[in-house]
N, C-alpha and C positions, 0 to 999 in steps of 0.2 A: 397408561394414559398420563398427559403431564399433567400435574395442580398450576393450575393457571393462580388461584389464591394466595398458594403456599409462596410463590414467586413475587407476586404483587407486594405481600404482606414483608417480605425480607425488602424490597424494594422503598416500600413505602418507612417502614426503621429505620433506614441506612439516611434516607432522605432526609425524614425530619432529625437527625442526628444532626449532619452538614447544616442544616437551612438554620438550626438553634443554634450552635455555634457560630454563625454569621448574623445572625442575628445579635446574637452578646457582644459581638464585635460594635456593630453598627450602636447601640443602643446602651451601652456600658458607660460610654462618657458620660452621659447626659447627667447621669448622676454624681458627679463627681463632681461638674462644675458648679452647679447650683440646683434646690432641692426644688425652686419654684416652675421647672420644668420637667418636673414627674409626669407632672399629667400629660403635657406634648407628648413624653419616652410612653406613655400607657397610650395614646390614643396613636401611635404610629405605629406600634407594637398590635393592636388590634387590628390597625391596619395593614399593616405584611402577612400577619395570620391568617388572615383574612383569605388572602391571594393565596395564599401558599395550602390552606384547608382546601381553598374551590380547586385548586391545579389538583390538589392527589384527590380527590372526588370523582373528579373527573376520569384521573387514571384509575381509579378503582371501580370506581362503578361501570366504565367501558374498558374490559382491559382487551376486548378485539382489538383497539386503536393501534396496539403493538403491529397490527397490520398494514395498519397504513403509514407507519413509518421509510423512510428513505431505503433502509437496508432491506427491510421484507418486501417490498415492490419490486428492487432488483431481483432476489430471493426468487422472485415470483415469475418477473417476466424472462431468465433467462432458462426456464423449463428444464432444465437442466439436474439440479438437486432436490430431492425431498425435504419438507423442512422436516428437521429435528432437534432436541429440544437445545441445543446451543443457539440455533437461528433462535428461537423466544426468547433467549435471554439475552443475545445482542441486540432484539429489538428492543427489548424494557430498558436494556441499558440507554439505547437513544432517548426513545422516548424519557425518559427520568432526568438525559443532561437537557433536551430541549425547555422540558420546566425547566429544569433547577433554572436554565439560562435565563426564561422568560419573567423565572421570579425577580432576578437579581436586576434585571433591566427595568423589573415595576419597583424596586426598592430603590435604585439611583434615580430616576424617572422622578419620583413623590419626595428625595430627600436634596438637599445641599450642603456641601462643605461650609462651614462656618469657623472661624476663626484655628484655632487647635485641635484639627481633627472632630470637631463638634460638629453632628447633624441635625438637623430641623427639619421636618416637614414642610413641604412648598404649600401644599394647600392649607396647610393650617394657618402658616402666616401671611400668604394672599387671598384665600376665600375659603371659607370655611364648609362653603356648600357646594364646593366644587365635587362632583364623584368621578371617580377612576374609573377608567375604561375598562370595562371587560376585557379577561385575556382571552386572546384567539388560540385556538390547537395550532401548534407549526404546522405550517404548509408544507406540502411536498413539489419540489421542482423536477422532479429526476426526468416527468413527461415534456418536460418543455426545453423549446429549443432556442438558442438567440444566436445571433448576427453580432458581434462584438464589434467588430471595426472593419476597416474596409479591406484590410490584411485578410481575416477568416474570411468576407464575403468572396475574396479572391480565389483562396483554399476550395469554400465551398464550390464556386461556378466553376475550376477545373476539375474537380474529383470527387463529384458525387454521384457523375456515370449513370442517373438517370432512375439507380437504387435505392429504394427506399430506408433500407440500412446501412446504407453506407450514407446517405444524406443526414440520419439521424444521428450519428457518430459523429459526424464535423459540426452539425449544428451543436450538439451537446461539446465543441469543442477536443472530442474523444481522439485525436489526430495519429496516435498510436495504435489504440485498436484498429481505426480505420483501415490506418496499412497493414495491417497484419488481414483485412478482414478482404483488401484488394487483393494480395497476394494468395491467399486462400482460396477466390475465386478463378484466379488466373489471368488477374489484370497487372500483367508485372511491370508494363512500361509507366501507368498511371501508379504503381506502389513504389518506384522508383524514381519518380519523380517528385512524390509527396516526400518522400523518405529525404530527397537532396535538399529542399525547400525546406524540411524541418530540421535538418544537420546543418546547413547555410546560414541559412537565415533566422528562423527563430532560436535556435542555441548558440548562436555569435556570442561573443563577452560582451561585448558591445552593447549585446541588446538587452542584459539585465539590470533589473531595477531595482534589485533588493533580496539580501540574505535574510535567514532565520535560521538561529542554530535549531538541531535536530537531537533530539537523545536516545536511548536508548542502545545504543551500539558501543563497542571498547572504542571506537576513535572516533575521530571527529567529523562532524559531516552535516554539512548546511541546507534546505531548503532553499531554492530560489525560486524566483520570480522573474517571469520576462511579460514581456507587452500581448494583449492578449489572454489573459488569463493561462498563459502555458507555466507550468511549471518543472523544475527538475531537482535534480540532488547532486550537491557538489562534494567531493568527496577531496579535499587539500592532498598533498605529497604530505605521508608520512616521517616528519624527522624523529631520529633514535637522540634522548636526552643521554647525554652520560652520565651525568648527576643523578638519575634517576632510573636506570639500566636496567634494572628489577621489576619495576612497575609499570614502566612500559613497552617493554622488548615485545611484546606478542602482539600491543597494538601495533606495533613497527612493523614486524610479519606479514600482520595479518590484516593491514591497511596499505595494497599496493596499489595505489592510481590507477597505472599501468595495466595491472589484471582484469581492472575492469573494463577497459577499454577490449582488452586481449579476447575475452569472453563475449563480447558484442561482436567481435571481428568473425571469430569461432561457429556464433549462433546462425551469421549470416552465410560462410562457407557452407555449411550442415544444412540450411535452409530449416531454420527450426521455428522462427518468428517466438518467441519466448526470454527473449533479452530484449528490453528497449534500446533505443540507440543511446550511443555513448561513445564521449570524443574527450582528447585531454583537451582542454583549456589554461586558459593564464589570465583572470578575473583581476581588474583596474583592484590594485591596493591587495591583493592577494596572492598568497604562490599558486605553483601549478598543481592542479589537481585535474580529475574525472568529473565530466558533466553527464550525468544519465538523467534522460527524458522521465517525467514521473506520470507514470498510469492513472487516471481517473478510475472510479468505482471498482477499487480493489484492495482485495481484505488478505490480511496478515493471515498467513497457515495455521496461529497458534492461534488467533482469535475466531476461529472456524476449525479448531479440532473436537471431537464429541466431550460432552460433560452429561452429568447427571445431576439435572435439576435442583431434587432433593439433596446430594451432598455436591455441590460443587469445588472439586478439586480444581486449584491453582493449577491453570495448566502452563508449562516451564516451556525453554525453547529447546532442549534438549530431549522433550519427551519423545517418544518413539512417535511417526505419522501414524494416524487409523483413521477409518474408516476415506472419507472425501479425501482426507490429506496425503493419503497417501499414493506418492511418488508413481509416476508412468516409467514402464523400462526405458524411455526415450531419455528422459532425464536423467535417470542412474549413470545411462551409456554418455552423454552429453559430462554429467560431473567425475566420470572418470576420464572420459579421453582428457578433461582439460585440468584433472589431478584437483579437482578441489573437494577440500577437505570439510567445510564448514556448510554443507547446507543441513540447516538444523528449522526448524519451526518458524522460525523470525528473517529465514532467509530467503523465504518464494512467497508470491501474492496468487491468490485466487482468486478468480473470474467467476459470476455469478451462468457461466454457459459453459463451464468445465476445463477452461482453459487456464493453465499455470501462468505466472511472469516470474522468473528466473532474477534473481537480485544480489548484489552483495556475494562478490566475487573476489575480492582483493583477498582472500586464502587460496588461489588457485595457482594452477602454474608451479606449485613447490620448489620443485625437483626436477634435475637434469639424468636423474637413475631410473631405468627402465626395470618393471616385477613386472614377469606374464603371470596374468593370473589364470586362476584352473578354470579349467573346461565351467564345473556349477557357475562357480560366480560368471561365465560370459555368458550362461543359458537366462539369468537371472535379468540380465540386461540388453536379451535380444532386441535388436530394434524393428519400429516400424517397416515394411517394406517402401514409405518414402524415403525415410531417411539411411533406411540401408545404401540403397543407389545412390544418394550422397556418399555415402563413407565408398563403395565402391572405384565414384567417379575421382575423390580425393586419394583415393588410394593409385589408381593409372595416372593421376599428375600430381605429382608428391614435391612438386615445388607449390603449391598454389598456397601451402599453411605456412609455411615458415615465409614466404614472400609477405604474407599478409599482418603474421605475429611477432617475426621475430628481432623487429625495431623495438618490441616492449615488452617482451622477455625473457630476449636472446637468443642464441641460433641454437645453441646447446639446448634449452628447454623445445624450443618451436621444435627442433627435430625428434624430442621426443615423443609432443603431440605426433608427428608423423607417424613415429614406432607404434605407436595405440592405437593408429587409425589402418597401417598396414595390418596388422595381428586381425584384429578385428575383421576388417573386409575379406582377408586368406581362412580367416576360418569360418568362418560363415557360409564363405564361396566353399570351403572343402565339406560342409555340414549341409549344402544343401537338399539331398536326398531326405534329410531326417528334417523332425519339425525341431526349429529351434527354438520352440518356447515362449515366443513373442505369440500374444494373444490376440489378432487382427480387429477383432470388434469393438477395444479396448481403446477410447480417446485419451486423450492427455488428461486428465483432473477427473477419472472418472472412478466412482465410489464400488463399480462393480466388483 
């Protein structure tokens, strides 16, 4: 059984650790510049304490609230996973940065910049009998729907086909899942057409309004913004520095614009819905790089692989997948036909109803050298019987992948994909009599 306590109580450390160091920051000048404003530094000081005591009160004395957080409603309503005990501890994490946030907005809120970095309290020196608002618990939005502009209301009134999940996907703006969630159904003229309207129109250069770089990855790669609340991830052409040949040769590799696009191309011949769309672009005041659509309500593999409460180990991107995390044969078969080498923990998003997004593909494509590999390893990667009948149907029109790939990277590799996609379908097709190992009951993201 988890210690809900034991949890709160590391939670609640870590917290007042940050909030007094921000604290000393906020409150350190005062003393320095003059001694006759201690008592302002002592009664502002009371008063962030204050707030910052009632905030972890409140999360300790209710720490069910970790329930009603944003992540565990998703958690909840996609029936899909059990929680266990990582889900509790991404929800404390939330809940812990929405204080932390609420704190710091009641400490800018009640203070002002004054000359050299110097703060004063507002109501101390407008009214002394002023009192601060109670803090509210952060709301949860994830039930609610909006109408952004007349663009989505358009989105909406063509494709929402009269379904009440598929309505709530466009109203939650969710315009990715949505089409995945059309084509799923078997609505492919209305997934095809949302799909052109979102590759047209809202990922134009045109229509963006603003970068943010992004971290965590060896290259470089921005956050954008388009009208709408839609957002994506631009991923620049990698240049090799010579000056610096050593240190960055692998993000050179292993950041190919190109492959990303290649692997969206890939996903959509396979009919796999597990790549978002992704097109080169050429961004006003930017080179060329990969535009990939970014998914709403979707969590990093690493940040959803199991932990143990009581010791929590740093979990890496390199760790091996278990338990939820780990990999459908669909995808094993999908990351070798198209040779990539890097999917690691940090490199597919999970879906609160078991379904993968495939990410972070610019390692793919290697190599123009064809290795058959043994019989185990293609038992281990049997595919679903939909997507067999894809590799099948690609295999009797063995122009359809290099027509579609091999503008980005090259006729040499695309006919490789064809060599992995022929093997595959001839042996399968000669393996039919025997069970090939692919487990039928088994969906994409499932823990069984």
């Amino acid at each position: 059984m988890i210690d809900l306590r034991f949890m709160f109580a590391n939670v609640k450390e870590k917290y007042d650790a940050k909030l007094t160091c921000l604290l000393n920051m906020r409150l350190g000048s005062f003393n320095q510049f003059n001694d006759g404003l201690s008592f302002m530094a002592k009664s502002m000081q009371e008063h962030t304490l204050g707030y910052r005591n009632e905030y972890m009160m409140q999360t300790v004395a209710h720490p069910y609230k970790v329930l009603q957080t944003e992540y565990m409603i998703g958690l909840l309503e996609g029936q899909y996973y059990q929680i266990e005990a990582v889900d509790l501890y991404n929800g404390v994490q939330e809940l812990k940065s929405s204080y932390k946030k609420e704190y710091y907005l009641e400490v800018m809120r009640y203070s002002v910049p004054e000359g050299d970095g110097l703060f004063v309290l507002k109501s101390t020196l407008h009214n002394k009998d002023i009192e601060p608002s109670k803090p509210q618990l952060p709301s949860n939005n994830s039930q609610m729907q909006f109408i952004l502009n007349e663009s989505h209301f358009k989105i909406f009134e063509d494709f929402h086909l009269n379904d009440p999940s598929i309505a709530k996907l466009i109203g939650q703006n969710r315009l990715q899942k949505a089409l995945w969630e059309l084509r799923k159904r078997g609505f492919e003229e209305a997934a095809s057409r949302l799909e052109t309207h979102i590759y047209y129109e809202l990922m134009h250069p045109e229509a963006i309004v603003g970068f943010s770089p992004l971290g965590g990855g060896i290259s470089k790669s921005f956050k954008v913004e388009m009208p709408g609340q839609v957002f994506g991830v631009f991923k620049p052409k990698a240049i090799l520095n010579f000056r610096r040949v050593q240190s960055n040769l692998f993000a050179y590799i292993a950041a190919n614009h190109k492959n990303e696009v290649a692997a969206y191309h890939m996903d959509r011949l396979l009919d796999m819905n597990l790549v978002p769309i992704t097109k080169v672009i050429v961004p006003q005041d930017k080179k060329v790089g990969s535009l990939q659509y970014f998914v709403k309500k979707s969590y990093n593999a690493r940040k959803l692989s199991p932990i143990n409460p009581r010791f929590p180990i740093k979990r890496r991107k390199l760790s091996k997948p278990k338990g939820r995390t780990i990999l459908s044969q669909d995808v094993m078969l999908f990351d070798w036909i198209i040779d990539n080498v890097d999917r690691n923990l940090d490199n597919y998003l999970m879906q609160f109803d078991g379904q993968f997004v495939l990410i972070d593909h610019g390692f793919s494509f290697v190599t123009s050298f064809y290795f058959q590999p043994k019989d185990k390893q293609v038992k281990k990667m049997s595919p679903s019987p939909k997507l067999l009948k894809k590799i099948i149907y690609l295999k009797n029109n063995p122009t359809l992948v290099p027509q579609a790939i091999s503008h980005l990277v090259g006729q040499d590799v695309a006919n490789t994909v064809q060599k992995r996609i022929d093997f595959i379908g001839n042996f399968l097709e000669s393996n039919a009599h025997t069970d090939p190992g692919h487990e039928e009951s088994i969906e994409p993201g499932s823990c069984t």
